[in-house]
C-alpha positions in Angstrom: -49.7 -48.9 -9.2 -48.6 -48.7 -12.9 -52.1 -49.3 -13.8 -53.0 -46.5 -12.2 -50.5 -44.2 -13.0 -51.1 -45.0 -16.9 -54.7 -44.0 -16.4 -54.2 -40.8 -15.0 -51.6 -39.9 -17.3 -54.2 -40.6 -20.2 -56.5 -38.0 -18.4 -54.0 -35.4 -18.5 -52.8 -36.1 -22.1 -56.8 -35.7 -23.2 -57.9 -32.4 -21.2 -53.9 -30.8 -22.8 -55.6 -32.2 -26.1 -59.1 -30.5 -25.7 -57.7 -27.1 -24.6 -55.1 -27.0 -27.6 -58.1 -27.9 -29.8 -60.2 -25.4 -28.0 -57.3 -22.6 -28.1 -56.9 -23.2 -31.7 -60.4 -22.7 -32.6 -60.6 -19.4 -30.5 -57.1 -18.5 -32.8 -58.8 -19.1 -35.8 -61.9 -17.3 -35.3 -60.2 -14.3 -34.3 -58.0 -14.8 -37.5 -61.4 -14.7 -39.4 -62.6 -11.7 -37.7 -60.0 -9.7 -38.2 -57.9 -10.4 -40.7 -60.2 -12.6 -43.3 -63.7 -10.7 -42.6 -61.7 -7.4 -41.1 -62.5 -5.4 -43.7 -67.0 -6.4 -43.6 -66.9 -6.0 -39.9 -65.4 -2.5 -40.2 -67.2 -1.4 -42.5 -70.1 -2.3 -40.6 -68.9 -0.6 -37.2 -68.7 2.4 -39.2 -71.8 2.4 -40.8 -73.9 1.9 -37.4 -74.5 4.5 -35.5 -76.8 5.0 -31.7 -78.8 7.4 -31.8 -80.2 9.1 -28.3 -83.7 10.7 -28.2 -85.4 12.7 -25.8 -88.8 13.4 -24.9 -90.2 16.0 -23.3 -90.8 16.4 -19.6 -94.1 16.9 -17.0 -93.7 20.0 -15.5 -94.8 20.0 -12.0 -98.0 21.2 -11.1 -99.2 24.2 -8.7 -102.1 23.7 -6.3 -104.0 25.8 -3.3 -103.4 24.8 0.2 -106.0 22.1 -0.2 -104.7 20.6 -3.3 -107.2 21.9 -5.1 -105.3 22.3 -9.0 -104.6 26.1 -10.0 -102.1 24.9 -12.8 -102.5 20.9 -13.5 -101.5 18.7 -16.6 -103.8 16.7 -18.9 -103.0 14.3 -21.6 -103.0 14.8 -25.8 -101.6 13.3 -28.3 -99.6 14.7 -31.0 -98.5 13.6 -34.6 -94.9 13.4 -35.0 -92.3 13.1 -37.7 -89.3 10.7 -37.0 -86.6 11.2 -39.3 -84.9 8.2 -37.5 -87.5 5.8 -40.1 -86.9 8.0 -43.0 -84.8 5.8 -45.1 -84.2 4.9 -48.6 -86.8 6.0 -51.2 -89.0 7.6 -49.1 -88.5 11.5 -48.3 -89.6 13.5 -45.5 -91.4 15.8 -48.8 -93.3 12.6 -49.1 -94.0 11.7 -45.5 -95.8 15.0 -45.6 -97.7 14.9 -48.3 -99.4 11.6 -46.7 -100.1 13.7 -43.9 -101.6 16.2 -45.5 -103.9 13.9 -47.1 -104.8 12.4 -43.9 -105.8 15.7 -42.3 -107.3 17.2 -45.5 -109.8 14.4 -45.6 -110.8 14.6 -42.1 -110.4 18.6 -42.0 -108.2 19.0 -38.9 -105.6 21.2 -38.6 -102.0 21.2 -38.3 -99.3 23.3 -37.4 -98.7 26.0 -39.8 -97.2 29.1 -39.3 -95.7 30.5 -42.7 -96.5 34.0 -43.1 -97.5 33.7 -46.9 -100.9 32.5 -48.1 -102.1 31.6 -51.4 -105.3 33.7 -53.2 -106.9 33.4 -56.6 -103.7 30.9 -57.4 -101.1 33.6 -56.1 -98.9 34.0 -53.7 -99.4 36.7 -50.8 -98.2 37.9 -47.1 -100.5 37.2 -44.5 -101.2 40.2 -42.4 -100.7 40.9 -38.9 -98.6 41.4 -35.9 -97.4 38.1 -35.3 -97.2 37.5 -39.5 -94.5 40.6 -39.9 -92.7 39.2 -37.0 -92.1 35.3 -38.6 -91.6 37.5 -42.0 -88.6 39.6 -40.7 -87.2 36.6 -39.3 -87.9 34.4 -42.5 -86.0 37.4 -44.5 -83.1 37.3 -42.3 -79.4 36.5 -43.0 -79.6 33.2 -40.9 -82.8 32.0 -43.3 -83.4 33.2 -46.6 -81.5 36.1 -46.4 -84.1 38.6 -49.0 -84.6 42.1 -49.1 -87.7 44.2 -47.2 -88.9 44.9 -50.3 -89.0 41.0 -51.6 -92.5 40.0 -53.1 -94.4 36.7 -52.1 -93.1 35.1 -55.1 -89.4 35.9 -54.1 -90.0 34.2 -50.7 -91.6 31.2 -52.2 -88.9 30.7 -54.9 -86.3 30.8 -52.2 -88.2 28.1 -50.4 -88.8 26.0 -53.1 -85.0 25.9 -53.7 -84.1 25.4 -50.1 -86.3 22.5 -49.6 -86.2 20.5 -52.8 -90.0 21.6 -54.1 -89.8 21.5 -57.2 -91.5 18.4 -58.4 -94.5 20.1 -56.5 -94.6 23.8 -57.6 -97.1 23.3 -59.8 -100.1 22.7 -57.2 -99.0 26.4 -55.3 -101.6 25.3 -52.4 -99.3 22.1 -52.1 -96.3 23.7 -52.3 -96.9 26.6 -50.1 -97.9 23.6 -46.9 -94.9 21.7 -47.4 -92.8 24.9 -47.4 -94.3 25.8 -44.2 -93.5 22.5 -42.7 -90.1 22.8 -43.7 -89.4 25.8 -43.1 -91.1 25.0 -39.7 -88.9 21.8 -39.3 -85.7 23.9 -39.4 -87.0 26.5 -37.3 -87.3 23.7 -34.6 -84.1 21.5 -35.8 -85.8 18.9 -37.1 -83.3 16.0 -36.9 -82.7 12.0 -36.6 -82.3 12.9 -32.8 -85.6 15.9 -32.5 -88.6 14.6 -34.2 -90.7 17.0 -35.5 -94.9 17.7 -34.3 -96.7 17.9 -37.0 -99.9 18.5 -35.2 -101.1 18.8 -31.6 -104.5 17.9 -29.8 -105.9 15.3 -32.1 -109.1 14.4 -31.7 -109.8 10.6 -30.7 -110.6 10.0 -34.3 -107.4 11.6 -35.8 -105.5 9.4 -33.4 -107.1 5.8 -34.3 -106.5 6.7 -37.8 -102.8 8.0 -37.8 -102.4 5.3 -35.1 -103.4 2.5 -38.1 -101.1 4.4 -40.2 -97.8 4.7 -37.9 -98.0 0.6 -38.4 -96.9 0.5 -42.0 -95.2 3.9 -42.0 -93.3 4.0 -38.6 -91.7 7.0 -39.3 -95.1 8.8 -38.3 -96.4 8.3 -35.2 -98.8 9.3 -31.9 -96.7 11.1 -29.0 -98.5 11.4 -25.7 -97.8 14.7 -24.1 -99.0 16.6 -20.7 -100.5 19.7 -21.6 -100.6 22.5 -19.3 -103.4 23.9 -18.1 -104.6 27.0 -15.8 -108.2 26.4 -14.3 -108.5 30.1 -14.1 -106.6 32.6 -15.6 -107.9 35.7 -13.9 -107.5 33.7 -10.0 -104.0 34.9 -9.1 -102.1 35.8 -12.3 -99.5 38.7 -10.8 -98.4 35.4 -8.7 -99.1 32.5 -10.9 -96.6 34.1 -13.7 -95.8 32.1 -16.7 -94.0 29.5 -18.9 -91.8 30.5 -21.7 -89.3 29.1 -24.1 -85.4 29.8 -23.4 -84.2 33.1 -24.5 -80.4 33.0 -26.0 -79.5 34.7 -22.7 -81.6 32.0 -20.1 -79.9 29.6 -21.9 -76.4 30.2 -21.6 -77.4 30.8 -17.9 -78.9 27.5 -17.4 -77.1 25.1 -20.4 -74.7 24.0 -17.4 -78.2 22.7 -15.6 -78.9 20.6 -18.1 -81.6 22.6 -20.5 -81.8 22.4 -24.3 -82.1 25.5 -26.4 -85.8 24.0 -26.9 -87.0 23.7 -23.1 -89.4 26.1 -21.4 -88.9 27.9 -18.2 -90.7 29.9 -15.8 -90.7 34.0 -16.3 -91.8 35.4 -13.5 -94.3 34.1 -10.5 -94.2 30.9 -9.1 -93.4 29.4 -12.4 -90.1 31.2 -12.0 -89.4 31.4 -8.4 -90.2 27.5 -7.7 -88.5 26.3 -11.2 -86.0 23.8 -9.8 -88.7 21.8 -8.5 -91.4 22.6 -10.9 -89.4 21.7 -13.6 -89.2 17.8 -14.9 -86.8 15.6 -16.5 -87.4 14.3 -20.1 -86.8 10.7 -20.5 -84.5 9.2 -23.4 -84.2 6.4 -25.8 -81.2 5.0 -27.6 -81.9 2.9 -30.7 -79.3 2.1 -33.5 -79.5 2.4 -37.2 -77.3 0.7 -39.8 -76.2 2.0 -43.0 -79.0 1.8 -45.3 -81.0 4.1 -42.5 -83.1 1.1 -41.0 -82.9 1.3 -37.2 -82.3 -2.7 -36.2 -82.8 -1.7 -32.4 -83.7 -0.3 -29.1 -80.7 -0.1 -26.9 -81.8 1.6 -24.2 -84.7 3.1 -22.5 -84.9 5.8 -19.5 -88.5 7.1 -18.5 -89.3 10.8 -18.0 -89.2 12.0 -14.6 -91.6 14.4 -13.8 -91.6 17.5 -11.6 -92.5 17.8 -8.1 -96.0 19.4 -7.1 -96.0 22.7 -5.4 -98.7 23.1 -2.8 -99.5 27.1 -2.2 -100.4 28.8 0.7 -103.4 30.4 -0.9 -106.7 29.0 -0.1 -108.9 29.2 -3.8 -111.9 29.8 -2.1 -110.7 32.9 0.0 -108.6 34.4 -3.1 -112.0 34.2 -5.2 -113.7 36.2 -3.1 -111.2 39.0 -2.7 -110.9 39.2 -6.4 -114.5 39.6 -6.7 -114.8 41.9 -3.5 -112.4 44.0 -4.6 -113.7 44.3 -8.0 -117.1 45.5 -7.2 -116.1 47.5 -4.4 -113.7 49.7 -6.5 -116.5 50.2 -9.0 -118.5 51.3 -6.2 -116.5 53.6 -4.9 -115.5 55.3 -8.2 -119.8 55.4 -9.0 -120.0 56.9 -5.2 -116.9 59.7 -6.0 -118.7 60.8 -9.7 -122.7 61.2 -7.9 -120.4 63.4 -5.4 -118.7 65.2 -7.8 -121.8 65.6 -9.8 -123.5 66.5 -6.2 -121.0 69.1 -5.9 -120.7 71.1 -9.1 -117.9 69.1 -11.1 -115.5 69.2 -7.5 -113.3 66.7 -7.7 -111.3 64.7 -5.0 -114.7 62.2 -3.6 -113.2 59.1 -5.3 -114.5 59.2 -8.8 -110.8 58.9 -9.8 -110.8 54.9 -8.1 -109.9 52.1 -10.6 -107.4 50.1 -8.6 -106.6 48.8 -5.2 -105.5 45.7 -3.3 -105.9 43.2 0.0 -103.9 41.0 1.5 -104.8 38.4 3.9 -102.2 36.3 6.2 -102.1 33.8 8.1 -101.1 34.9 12.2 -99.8 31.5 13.1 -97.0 31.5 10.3 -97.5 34.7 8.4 -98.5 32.4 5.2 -100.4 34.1 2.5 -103.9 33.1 2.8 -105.2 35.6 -0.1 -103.9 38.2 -2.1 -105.5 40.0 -5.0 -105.0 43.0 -7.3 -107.3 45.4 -9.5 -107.9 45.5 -11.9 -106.1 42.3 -12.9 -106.1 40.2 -16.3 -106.2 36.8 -17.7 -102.9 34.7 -17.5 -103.9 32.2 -20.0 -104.1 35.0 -22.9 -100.9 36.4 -21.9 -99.1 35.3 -24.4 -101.4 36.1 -27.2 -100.1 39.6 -29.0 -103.0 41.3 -29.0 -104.4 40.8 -25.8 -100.8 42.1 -24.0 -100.3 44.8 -26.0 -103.6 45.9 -25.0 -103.0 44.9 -21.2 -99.8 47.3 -22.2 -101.8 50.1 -23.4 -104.3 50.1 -20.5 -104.0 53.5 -18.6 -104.9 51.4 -15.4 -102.1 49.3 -15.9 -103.6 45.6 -15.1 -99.9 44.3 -15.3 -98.9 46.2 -11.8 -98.7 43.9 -9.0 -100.2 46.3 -6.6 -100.4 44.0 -3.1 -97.1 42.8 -3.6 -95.1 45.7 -5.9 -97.6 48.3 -5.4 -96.1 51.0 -3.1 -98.4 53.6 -1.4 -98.8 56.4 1.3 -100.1 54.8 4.0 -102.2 57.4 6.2 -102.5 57.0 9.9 -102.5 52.9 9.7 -99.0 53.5 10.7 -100.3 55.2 14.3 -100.1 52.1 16.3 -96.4 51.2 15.2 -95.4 54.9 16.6 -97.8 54.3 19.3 -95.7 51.4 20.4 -92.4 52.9 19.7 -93.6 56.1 22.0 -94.5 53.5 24.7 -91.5 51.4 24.6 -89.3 54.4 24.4 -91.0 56.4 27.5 -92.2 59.4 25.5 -95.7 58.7 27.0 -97.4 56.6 29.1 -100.4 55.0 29.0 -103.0 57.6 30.1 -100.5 60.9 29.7 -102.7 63.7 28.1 -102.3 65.8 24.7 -104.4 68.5 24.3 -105.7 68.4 20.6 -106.6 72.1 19.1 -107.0 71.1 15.1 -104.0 72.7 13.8 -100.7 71.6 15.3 -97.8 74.2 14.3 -95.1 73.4 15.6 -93.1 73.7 13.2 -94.5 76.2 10.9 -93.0 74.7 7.6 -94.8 71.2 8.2 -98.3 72.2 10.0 -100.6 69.1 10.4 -104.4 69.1 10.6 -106.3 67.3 12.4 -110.0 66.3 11.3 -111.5 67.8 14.5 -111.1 69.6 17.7 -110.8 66.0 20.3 -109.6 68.3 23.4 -107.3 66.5 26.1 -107.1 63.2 25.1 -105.0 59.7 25.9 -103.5 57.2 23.4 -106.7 55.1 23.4 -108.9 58.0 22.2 -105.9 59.2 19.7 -106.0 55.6 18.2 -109.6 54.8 18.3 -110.5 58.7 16.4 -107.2 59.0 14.6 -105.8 62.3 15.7 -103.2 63.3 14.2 -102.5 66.3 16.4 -101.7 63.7 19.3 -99.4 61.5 16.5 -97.3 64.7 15.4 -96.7 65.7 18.9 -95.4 61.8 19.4 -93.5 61.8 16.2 -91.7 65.1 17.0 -91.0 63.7 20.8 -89.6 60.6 19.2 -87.4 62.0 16.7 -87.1 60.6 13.1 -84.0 58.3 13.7 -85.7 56.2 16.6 -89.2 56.2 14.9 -87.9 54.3 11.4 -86.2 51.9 13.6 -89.4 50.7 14.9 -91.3 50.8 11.9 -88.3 48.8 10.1 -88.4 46.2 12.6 -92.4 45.8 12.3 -92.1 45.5 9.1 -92.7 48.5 7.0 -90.1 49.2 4.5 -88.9 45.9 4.2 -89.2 42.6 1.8 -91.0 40.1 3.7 -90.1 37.5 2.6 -92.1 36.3 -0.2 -90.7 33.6 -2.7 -91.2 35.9 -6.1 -90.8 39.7 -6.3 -91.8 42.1 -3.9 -91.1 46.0 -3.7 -89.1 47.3 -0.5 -91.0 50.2 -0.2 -89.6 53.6 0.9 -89.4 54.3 4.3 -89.3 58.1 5.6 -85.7 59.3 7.1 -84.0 55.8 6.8 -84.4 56.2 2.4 -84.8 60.2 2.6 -81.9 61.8 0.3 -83.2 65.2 2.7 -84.4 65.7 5.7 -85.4 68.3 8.1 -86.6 68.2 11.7 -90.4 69.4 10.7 -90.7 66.5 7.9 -91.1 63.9 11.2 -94.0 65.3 12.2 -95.9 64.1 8.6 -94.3 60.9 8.6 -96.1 60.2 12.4 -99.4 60.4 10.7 -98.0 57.7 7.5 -97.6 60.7 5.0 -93.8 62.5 4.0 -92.0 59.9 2.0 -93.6 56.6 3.9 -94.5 54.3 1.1 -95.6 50.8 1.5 -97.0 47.7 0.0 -100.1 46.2 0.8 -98.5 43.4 1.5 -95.8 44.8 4.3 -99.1 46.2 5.8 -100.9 43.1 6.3 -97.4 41.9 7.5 -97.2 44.8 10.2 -100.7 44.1 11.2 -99.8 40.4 11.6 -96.9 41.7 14.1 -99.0 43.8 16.2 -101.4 40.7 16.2 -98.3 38.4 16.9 -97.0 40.5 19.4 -94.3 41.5 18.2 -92.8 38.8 16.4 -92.2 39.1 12.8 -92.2 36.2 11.0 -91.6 35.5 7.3 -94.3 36.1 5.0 -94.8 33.0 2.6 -96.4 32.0 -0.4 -95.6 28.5 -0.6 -96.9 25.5 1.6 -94.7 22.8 0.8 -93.3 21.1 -2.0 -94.0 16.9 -2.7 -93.4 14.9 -5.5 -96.0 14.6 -8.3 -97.7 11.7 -7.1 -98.2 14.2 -3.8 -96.9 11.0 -1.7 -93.7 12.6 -0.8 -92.9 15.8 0.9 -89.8 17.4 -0.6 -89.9 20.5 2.0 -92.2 22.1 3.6 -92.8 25.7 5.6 -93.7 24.0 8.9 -96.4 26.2 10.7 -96.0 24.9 14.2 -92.4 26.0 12.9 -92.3 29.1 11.4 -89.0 31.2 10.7 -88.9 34.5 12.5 -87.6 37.3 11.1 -87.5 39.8 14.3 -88.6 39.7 17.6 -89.1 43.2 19.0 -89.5 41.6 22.4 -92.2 44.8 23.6 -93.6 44.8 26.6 -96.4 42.9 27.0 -98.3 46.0 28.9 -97.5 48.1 26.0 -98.4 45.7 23.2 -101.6 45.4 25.2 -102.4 49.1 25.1 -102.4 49.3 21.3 -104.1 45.9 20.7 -107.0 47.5 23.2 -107.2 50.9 21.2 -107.0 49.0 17.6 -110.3 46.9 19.2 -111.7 50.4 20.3 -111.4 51.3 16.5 -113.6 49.1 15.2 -116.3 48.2 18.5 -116.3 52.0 20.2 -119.3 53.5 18.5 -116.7 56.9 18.1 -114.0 54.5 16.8 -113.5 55.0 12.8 -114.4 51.5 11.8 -117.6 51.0 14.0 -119.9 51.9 11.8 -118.7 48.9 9.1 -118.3 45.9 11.5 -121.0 47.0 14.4 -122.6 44.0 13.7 -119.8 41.3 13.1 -120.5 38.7 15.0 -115.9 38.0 15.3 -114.1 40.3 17.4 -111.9 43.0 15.2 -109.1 45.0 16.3 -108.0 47.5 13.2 -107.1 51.1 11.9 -108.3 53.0 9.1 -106.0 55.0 7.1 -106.3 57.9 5.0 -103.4 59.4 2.5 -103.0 62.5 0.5 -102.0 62.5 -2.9 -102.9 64.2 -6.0 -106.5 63.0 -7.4 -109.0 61.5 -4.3 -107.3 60.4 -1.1 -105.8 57.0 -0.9 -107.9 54.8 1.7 -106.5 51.8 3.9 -107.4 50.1 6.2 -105.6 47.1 8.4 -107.0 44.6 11.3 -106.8 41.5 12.6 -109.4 38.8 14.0 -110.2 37.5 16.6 -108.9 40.3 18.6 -108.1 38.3 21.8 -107.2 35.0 19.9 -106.2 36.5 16.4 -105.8 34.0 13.3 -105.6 36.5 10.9 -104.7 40.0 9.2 -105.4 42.0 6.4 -104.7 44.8 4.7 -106.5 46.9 2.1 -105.8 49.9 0.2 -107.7 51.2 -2.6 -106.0 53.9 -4.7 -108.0 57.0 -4.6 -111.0 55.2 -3.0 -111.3 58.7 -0.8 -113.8 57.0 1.6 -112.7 54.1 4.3 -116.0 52.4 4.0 -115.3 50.3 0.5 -112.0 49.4 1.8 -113.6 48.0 5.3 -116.0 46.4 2.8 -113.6 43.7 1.0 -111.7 43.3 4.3 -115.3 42.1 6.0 -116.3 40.5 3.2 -112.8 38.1 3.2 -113.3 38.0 6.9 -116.7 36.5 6.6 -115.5 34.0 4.1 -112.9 33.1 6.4 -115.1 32.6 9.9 -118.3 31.8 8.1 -117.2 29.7 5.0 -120.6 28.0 4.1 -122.5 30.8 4.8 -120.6 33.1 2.5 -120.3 30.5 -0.7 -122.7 31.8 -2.2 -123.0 35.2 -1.1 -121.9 38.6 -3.2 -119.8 41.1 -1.8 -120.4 43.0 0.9 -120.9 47.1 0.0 -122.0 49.3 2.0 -123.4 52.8 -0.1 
């Protein structure tokens, strides 16, 4: 027992032995630390610093309803400038000038945007727009704060000064690049946590040889960027819209969101309206530098994220056709109005006045936008180049006007089977109850309507199929103002529908009227008075009718997935759709006005035979004439198939005068759609 006890009690007395000796060593380290080496370790706490970079983000890109790309990204490679690994004797004057003898050799550019040039060993200002602009803001109090009337040499002394050039002033060629570097460099903040881009798309050689030279001089080095590009500029540029850096205003509006002062954002379009999920996240690196400027680590890593990809509900193949359809069809009807005019001594008013116009074609199932194009239209890729928009600016046809979607026009009688239904559904008339047409109805004598011939006692068919407006005042008057907008509001007409970027309300007669007499009704039956619409609330009317009666919302975008397109973020379901109004006709009267609007285009006295006689799809639709000053506005609306319809369209053409050139684009995009191989390689339809 005693032997036992002793042992034990030796055990204890050795492990209290090793923890004093191991606490005492733990006491006197810490004493070193902090009280004999205090002073080194503080100084080097103080003297190393994290620093956190960014880099940039992969916007998302925008495709067609088949994925097809509209705006995708591809990869380049960019020189940049870390300050981060500018240390000791070397200077970021230096690090330059090795650049420039890079690129000099090899005769590739860089970026270089200084407004002053040097001639015959002189200094000058560079002419131009975009040169006067970068001058007044060189000049200016934040920079080097001269007078308007400051010389070359004035700016160039100021530079000099401001970026330590003085060793080089004597080579003015020399010194003139590195001030424009510089004076680039602060422009975007140059800074140990912003590295600068020194030059953008290298070529493949440029890149093996500054990628050699990054290895002994890390402070220069190969960034791999996406670059964003538009296949085709002039497809859809009114709804495409752009990319632009933050405005002072945009970003105190979005800082809280987490943008920089040096991120881009979408300005109008989709680039604008689908930004929160377009837009990317920029990944970061933390690395730490000591005192002498050498960074002695990575500390952390976090990878870009980029954005999501938004799928469209335009189909590329059908919006290239409608561009082009519409194009020529204009031209043709402005070269048909000028022989006419010419035909008839200089008279005007047959259409020689047509340069613009627009169609729309959607969807019936969900109301999704299948195509819609304006003309004339402009490239989206050159927006951004001076020149180009201030002459897109100065263009008396105004290429900038988003006609189908902002454009706002009389409408003509393709608003006679909306007061159709509403004279049904409200009584007023019945389904064969006569109107005797005599040309000239007078009722009221302050707002007579004409009528393009004598049709005699006729029903609602006949007044649909030959568009009398005799028979459509005589309904308007019996309806009364009040209950006829309240129809055409829930159809549609004078009202957003919907769409994800900007879209005019239109002006609908009585409801948005500021005055308003009992006679005024009578021209707004037949789609004149103050009725002005969007081709895009047309097509969406016509899609009603064709729906019947159930409005849905009109759409531009598909769905939404993430960039790899494995993911679906949201989506606009079309077994799913969202209604907007559900007039909940009757099926007998909706059935009545579906069988006129087929009368319209397959009765050989309907308005539209003539154009579609020989389509081989059944087409139910209305033609539409408006009065304005210059040639008549011309529209014309349908839907196909007429007894299982899949889609609607609207067309107007702005002082197209006759109906034919707008039937034209809307068979032409109705061909593409039933007949797509057979129509791939076929031009426009026109009909002389």
């Amino acid at each position: 027992m005693i032997k036992i006890y002793l042992k034990e009690n030796i055990r204890s007395v050795i492990c209290l032995a090793l923890v004093a000796v191991f606490f005492v060593c733990f006491v006197a380290r810490l004493f070193s630390w902090q009280i004999i080496q205090g002073d080194y370790y503080r100084e080097e706490v103080a003297t190393t610093a994290n620093y956190r970079l960014t880099s940039h983000d992969t916007r998302g890109e925008i495709v067609d309803v088949n994925g097809e790309p509209i705006e995708a990204n591809t990869t380049v490679y960019s020189v940049i400038i870390d300050k981060l690994y500018i240390s000791g004797d070397l200077t970021v004057n230096k690090v330059i000038t090795t650049l420039f003898n890079i690129f000099q050799e090899k005769g590739a550019k860089w970026i270089d945007n200084l407004p002053i040039k040097v001639t015959n060993d002189t200094y000058q200002f560079v002419s131009g727009e975009d040169a006067d602009y970068a001058l007044e803001n060189l000049r200016s109090d934040e920079m080097l704060d001269l007078s308007i009337y400051a010389t070359a040499d004035d700016y160039m002394e100021e530079l000099i000064d401001r970026y330590d050039l003085e060793e080089y002033a004597e080579d003015k060629q020399l010194c003139r690049n590195l001030a424009s570097v510089r004076y680039n460099m602060e422009l975007e903040m140059f800074s140990s946590i912003n590295p600068y881009t020194f030059a953008e798309e290298l070529s493949e050689e440029m890149t093996a040889i500054i990628s050699e030279y990054s290895q002994s001089l890390p402070c220069i080095d190969i960034s791999a960027n996406n670059k964003r590009i538009c296949v085709d500029g002039t497809l859809m540029p009114h709804i495409l819209g752009i990319t632009g850096p933050l405005t002072a205003e945009e970003y105190e509006e979005n800082k809280d969101k987490g943008y920089s002062y040096n991120d881009t954002i979408g300005k109008f379009g989709i680039e604008a309206a689908m930004e929160e999920y377009l837009r990317g996240e920029g990944g970061t690196k933390t690395v730490s530098k000591n005192a002498d400027g050498t960074v002695i680590s990575v500390v952390d890593v976090e990878p870009a994220k980029p954005g999501n990809t938004v799928y469209l509900t335009i189909d590329k193949r059908l919006q290239q056709v409608a561009n082009q359809s519409l194009a020529k069809n204009v031209k043709a009807a402005q070269a048909a109005g000028k022989k006419a005019s010419a035909d008839y001594g200089g008279e005007s008013g047959h259409g020689e006045d047509c340069t613009a116009g627009a169609v729309v074609m959607l969807s019936v199932k969900d109301f999704s936008v299948l195509a819609a194009a304006t003309y004339p239209t402009y490239d989206i890729t050159k927006y951004n180049d001076s020149d180009y928009y201030m002459s897109l600016l100065n263009d008396k046809n105004l290429p900038l006007y988003d006609r189908a979607f902002t454009g706002s026009f009389a409408p003509g009688s393709v608003v006679k089977p909306g007061v159709a239904l509403a004279a049904l559904e409200e009584g007023v008339i019945s389904e064969y109850s006569p109107i005797t047409c005599t040309k000239r109805y007078d009722y009221y004598p302050s707002n007579v309507v004409n009528c393009m011939g004598y049709h005699g006692s006729i029903d609602i068919y006949s007044a649909i199929t030959q568009s009398c407006n005799y028979f459509f005042a005589e309904l308007g008057r019996r309806l009364g103002i009040d209950t006829m907008y309240l129809y055409m509001e829930k159809l549609g007409l004078g009202e957003r529908t919907g769409l994800e970027i900007y879209e005019a309300r239109g002006f609908l007669a009585g409801r948005d009227s500021s005055f308003w007499v009992p006679g005024n009704t009578v021209q707004a039956s037949i789609g004149q008075s103050d009725n002005t619409f969007t081709p895009v609330q047309l097509a969406t009317y016509c899609a009603t009718v064709a729906n019947n009666g159930v409005r849905l919302r009109t759409h531009l975008v598909s769905k939404v997935t993430s960039y790899d397109r494995q993911e679906v973020i949201f989506e606009n379901n079309p077994e799913n759709p969202e209604v907007v109004e559900d007039l909940q006709l009757s099926p007998y009267n909706l059935s009545i006005v579906q069988t006129a609007m087929r009368q319209v285009v397959a009765s050989d006295y309907g308005t539209a035979y003539w154009q579609f006689a020989d389509f081989d799809i059944p087409v139910a639709g209305k033609t539409g004439t408006a009065e304005n000053v210059g040639s008549d506005h011309v529209a014309f609306i349908g839907y196909a198939p007429y007894d299982k319809p899949e889609v609607a369209i609207a067309v107007l053409l702005e002082h197209g005068a006759r109906g034919t050139y707008s039937m034209s684009i809307a068979r032409d995009l109705l061909d593409a759609y039933f007949h797509p191989q057979a129509t791939e390689d076929a031009s426009p339809h026109i009909t002389d």
